[in-house]
N, C-alpha and C positions, 0 to 999 in steps of 0.2 A: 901364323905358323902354318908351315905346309900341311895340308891333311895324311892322318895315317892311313896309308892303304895295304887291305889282304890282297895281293895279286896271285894270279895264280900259275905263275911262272917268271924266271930271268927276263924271258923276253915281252912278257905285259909288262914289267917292270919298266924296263929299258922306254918300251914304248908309251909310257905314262909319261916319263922322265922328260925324255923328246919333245913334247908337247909341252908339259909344264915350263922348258928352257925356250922353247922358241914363243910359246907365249908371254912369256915375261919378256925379252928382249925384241921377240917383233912385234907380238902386238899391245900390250899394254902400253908403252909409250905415245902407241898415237890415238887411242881410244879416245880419251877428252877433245881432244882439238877435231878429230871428226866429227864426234856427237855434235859438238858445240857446231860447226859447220855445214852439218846434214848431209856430208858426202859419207858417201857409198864406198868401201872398200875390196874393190875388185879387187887390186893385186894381191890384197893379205888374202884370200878365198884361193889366187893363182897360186901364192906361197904353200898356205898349207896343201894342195895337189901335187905341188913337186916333193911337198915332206912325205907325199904319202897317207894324209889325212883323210882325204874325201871319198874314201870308198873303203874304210873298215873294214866293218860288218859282209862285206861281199867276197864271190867267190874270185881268188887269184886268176881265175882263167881267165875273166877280163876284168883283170887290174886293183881289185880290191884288196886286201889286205889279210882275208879272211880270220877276223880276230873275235873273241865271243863277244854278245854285249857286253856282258860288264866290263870288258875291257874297254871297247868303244865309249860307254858311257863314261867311261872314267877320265877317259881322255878329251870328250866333250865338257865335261865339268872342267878343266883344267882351261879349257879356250876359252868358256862363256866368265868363269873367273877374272879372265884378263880383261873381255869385250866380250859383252854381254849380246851384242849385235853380229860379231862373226857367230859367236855360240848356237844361237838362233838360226843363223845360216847355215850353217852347219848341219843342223840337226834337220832343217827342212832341205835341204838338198839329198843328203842321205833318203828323206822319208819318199823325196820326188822321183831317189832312183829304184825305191822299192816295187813299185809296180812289174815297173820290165824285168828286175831281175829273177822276182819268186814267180812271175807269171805269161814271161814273156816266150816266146818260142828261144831255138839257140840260134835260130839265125836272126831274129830281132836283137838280143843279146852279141850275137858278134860284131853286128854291123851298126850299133850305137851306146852300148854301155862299155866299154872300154874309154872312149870320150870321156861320159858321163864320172866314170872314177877315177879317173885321172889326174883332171883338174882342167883339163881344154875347156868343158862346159861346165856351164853351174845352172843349174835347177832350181825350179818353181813346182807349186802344188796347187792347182787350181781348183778346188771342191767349191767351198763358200762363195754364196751371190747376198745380194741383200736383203731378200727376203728367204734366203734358205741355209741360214749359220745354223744353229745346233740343229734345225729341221732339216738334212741333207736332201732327204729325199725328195723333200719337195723344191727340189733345183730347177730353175725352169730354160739354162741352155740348151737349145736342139742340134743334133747332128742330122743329116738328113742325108743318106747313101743317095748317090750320082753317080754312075759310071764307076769310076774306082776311084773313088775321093767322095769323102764324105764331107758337106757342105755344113758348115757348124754358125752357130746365130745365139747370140746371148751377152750377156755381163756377169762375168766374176767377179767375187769385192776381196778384199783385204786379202789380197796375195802378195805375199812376201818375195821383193827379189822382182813386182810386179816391174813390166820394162827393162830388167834388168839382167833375166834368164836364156840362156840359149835354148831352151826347153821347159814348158810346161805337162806338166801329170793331169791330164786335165779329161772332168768325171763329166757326161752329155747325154743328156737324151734321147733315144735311138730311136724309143716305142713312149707309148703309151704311158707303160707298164715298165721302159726298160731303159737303165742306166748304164752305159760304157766308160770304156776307159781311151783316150786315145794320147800317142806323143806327141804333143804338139811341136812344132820347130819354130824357134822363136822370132823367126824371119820371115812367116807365113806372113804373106799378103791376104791383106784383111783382118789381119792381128793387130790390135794396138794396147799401147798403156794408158790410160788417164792420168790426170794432175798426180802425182806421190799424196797419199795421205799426209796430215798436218799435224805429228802423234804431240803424244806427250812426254814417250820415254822411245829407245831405239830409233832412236832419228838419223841414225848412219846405216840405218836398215831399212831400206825402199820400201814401202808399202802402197801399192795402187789397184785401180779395178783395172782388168785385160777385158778389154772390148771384141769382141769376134762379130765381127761384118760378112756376112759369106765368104767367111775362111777358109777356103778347099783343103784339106787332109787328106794326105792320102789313104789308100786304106789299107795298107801294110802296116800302120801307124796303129791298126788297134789292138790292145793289149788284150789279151785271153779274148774269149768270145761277147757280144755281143749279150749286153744283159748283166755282165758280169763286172758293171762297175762299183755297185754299193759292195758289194763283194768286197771287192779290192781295197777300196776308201775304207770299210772298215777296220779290215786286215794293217793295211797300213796307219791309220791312227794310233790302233795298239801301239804299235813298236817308236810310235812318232810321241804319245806322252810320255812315253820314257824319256826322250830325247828331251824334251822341256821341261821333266823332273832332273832331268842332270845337269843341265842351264842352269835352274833356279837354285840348286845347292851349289854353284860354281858361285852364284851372284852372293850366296847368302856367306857363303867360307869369305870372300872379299870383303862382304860388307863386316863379319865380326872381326875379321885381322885388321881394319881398320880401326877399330872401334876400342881393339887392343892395343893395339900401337898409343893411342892414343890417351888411351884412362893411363896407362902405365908412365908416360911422360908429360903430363897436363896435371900441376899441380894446385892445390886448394886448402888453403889452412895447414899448411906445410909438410904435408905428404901428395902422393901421388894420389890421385883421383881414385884409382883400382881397388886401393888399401878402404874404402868405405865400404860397408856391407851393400848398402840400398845398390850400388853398381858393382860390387861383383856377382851377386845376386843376378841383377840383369842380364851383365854377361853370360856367368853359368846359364842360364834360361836360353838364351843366344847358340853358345855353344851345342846348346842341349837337343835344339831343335834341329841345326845343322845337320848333327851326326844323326840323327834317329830319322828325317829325311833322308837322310845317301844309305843307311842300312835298308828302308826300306825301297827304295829305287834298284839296291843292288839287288836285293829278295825276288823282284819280279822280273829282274834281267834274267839269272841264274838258273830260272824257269823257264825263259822262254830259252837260253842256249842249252835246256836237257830237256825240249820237244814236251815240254807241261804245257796247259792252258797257263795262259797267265795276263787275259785281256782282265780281269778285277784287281790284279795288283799292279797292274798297269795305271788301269785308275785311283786308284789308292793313290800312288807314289805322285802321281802327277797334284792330284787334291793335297796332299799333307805337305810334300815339297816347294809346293806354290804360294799355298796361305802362310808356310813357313819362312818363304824369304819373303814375302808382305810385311811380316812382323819382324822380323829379322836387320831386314831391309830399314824401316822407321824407327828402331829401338837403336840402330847405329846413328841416326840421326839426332837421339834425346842422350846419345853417352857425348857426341859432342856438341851439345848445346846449339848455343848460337856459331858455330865454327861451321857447325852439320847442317846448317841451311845456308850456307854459301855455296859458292863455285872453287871457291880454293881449296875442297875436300871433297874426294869423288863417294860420299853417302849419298849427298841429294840425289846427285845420277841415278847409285843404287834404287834407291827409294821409287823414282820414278820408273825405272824401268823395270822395278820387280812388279808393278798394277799388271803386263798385261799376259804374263805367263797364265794368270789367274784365268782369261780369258779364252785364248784361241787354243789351238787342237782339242778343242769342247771345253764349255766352258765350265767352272769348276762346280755349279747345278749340274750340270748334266752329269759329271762326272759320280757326282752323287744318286742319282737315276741309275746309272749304268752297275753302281753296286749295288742299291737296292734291286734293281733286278736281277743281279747274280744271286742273293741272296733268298729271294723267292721261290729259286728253283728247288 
């Protein structure tokens, strides 16, 4: 059943709506046959740019939609519902345009974030290497100024969209002591993708390491000053677990309307599977965590569109809505028995592709760190 939502006007309404209808007719019909094929869905990422999807949360002047988060989230949850893989994309292209937009000059802003929300370009975030996932700061790409281009040398790991982006957000070694931000253009010579990662779950969602070979950059290309990239990285995670606590209650709403559909017409000693306690029990539990995951996802949106701190209910929503469709995700799995570990019922999917919310944009330890230290203070 479609989730009840408080919006907070006709037109978030309207705009939830939007999304809910074109992800049901455009993208949920091809979701399986991509996953199962590991192709990559540019055009549905072209689509929703021309619906006006890919630049929300940003200002109208160039091209956003200018809508609160929780409306954006809301409408993220409604795509990653359908395809859990655009969802994802979504949410990290959004996070790839946040640099330039809250940090960029306006002539950086005029002369490529218009693209960026549109839909002409689609975005990558390149923070994580191999040896510096939750440890950011110990990243060991360098930029090395020359002339007016700055000269970049390193490996990123598990960038989403890796190969696949007109642009990376991508965080570099300036100093010693000092991390930037610079734009990358995805057609930079000396730019490459490695093999796609070989996942387990989002497999119509590229994932590979970007190689930088004396990458020349230019230096107009850097965002805010020099020094000021964990800055930035962090600023932008904030607003980016939200993004992937609203995925994970999109996958998790999917996985229990399945799971309903399904106890409600799968019959067992001659009633309907639902009518036993031990499973509707389960369900309610199901249902239970759904909802209390998107209330709390909305809590810390609502805070960050009325200028509150709100990087610990950031991490909150991300940790509770993650571990929430993990279990969420497997419990639709045990409502349909042996049906729920096939391929002819899209749970398994679920199942699998709720493991790695748990993981990236910090992973759900860290996430745990990040409140005990709010907590300290």
């Amino acid at each position: 059943m479609p989730a009840e939502r408080l919006l907070p006007s006709t037109e978030a309404k309207d705009l939830v709506g939007l999304a809910a209808e074109l992800a049901r007719e455009e993208l949920a019909p091809h979701a399986a046959g991509f996953e199962e094929a590991g192709r990559f869905p540019r055009e549905q990422f072209r689509l929703l740019g021309k619906s006006g999807l890919l630049g929300l949360p940003y200002s109208e002047r160039w091209g956003g939609g200018e809508v609160p988060y929780e409306v954006y989230l809301q409408v993220l949850e409604e795509i990653a519902g359908a395809w859990m893989s655009v969802g994802v994309g979504l949410s990290v292209h959004t996070m790839s345009c946040y640099a330039l937009a809250h940090y960029g000059t306006d002539e950086q802003r005029d002369r490529w974030l218009p693209e960026m929300l549109e839909g002409d370009l689609l975005g990558a975030y390149a923070l994580s290497e191999a040896h510096a996932g939750s440890d950011a700061a110990a990243l060991s790409t360098r930029a090395r100024l020359d002339g007016g281009q700055y000269v970049v040398n390193g490996t990123k790991a598990w960038i989403t969209h890796g190969g696949e982006a007109d642009f990376y957000t991508t965080m570099a070694r300036t100093g010693d002591e000092s991390i930037s931000c610079l734009l990358v253009d995805g057609a930079t010579p000396g730019l490459s993708a490695a093999a796609p990662e070989r996942k387990m779950g989002l497999t119509g969602s590229t994932t590979a390491q970007m190689i930088f070979d004396d990458a020349r950059v230019d230096a107009d290309r850097l965002i805010g000053e020099e020094g000021a990239g964990m800055r930035i990285a962090l600023s932008s995670l904030s607003s980016g677990r939200l993004g992937i606590a609203a995925c994970a209650v999109g996958l998790a709403q999917a996985a229990l309307d399945e799971a309903v559909t399904y106890a409600k017409t799968r019959t067992q000693f001659g009633k309907p599977i639902i009518e036993f306690q031990g499973l509707e029990f389960l369900l309610a539990d199901m249902a239970a965590a759904v909802e209390s995951s998107r209330a709390t996802y909305l809590d810390a949106a609502r805070r960050r569109d009325r200028g509150m701190p709100f990087q610990r209910q950031a991490s909150i929503a991300k940790l509770v809505a993650t571990d929430a469709a993990m279990k969420v995700t497997t419990d639709a799995v045990q409502v349909l028995g042996g049906a729920g570990y096939t391929r002819d019922f899209p749970v398994e999917r679920y199942m699998r592709e709720a493991k790695v919310p748990q993981i990236f944009e910090g992973t759900n330890q860290v996430q745990r760190m990040v409140i005990a230290r709010e907590l300290k203070k």
